[in-house]
C-alpha positions in Angstrom: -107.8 -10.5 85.3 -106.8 -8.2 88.0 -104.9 -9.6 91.5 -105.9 -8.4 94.4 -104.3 -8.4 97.8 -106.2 -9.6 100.6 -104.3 -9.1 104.3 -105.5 -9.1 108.2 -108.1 -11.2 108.0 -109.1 -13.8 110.8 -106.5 -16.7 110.6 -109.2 -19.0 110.9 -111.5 -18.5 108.1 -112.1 -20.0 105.0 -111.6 -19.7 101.3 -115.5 -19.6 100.9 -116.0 -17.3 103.6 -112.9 -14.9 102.2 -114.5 -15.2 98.1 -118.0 -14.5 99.5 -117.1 -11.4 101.1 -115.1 -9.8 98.4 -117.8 -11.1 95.8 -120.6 -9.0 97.0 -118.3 -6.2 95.5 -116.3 -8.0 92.8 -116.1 -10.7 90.7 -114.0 -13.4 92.2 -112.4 -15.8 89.7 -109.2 -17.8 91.8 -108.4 -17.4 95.6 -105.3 -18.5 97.3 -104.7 -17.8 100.7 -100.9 -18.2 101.3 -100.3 -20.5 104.2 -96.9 -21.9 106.3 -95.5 -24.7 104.1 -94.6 -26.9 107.4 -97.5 -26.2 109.4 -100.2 -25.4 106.9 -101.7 -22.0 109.6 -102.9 -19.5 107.3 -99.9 -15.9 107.7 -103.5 -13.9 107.6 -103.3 -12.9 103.6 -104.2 -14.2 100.5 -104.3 -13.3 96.6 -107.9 -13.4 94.3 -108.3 -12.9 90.7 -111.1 -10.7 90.1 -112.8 -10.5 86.9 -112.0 -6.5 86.3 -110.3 -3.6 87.3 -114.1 -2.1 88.3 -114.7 -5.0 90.8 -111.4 -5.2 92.4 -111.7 -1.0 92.6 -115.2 -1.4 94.2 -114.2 -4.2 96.7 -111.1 -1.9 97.7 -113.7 1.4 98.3 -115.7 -1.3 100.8 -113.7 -3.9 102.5 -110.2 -1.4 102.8 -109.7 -0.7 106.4 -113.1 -2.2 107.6 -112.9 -4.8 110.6 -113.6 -8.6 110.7 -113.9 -10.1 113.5 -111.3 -7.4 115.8 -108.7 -7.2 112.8 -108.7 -4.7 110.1 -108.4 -5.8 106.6 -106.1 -4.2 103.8 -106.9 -4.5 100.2 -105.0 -3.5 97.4 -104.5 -4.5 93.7 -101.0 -6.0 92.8 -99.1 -3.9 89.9 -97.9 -6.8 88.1 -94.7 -5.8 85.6 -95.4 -7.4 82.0 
């Protein structure tokens, strides 16, 4: 499983939404997206597992730097130490 860092997307939209964007490129296996603690508003980023390196590659070379809704997304896989 590879993570993948999901930022600047609309605050407003949902986990479904989020996986079935990235999963016309990759194959999405977990999503989070990381919200306040208190006040449960989305901070605009989230973390997926996708299935393999390839997928999470591919839905970099698409989504990176594209724009949803007026905000410009930024993908990148997380380098986890082992």
């Amino acid at each position: 499983m590879i993570k993948l860092f999901v930022g600047g997307f609309p605050l407003d939209i949902t986990e479904l939404e989020l996986v079935q964007l990235v999963a016309m490129h990759a194959d999405v296996r977990t999503i989070k997206i990381v919200r306040d603690k208190k006040t449960k508003i989305c901070k605009g980023y989230a973390f997926l597992e996708i299935a393999d390196r390839a997928g999470a590659e591919q839905a970099i070379a698409a989504l990176n730097r594209t724009t949803l809704a007026g905000r410009k997304l930024r993908l990148s896989i997380v380098e986890e130490e082992e």
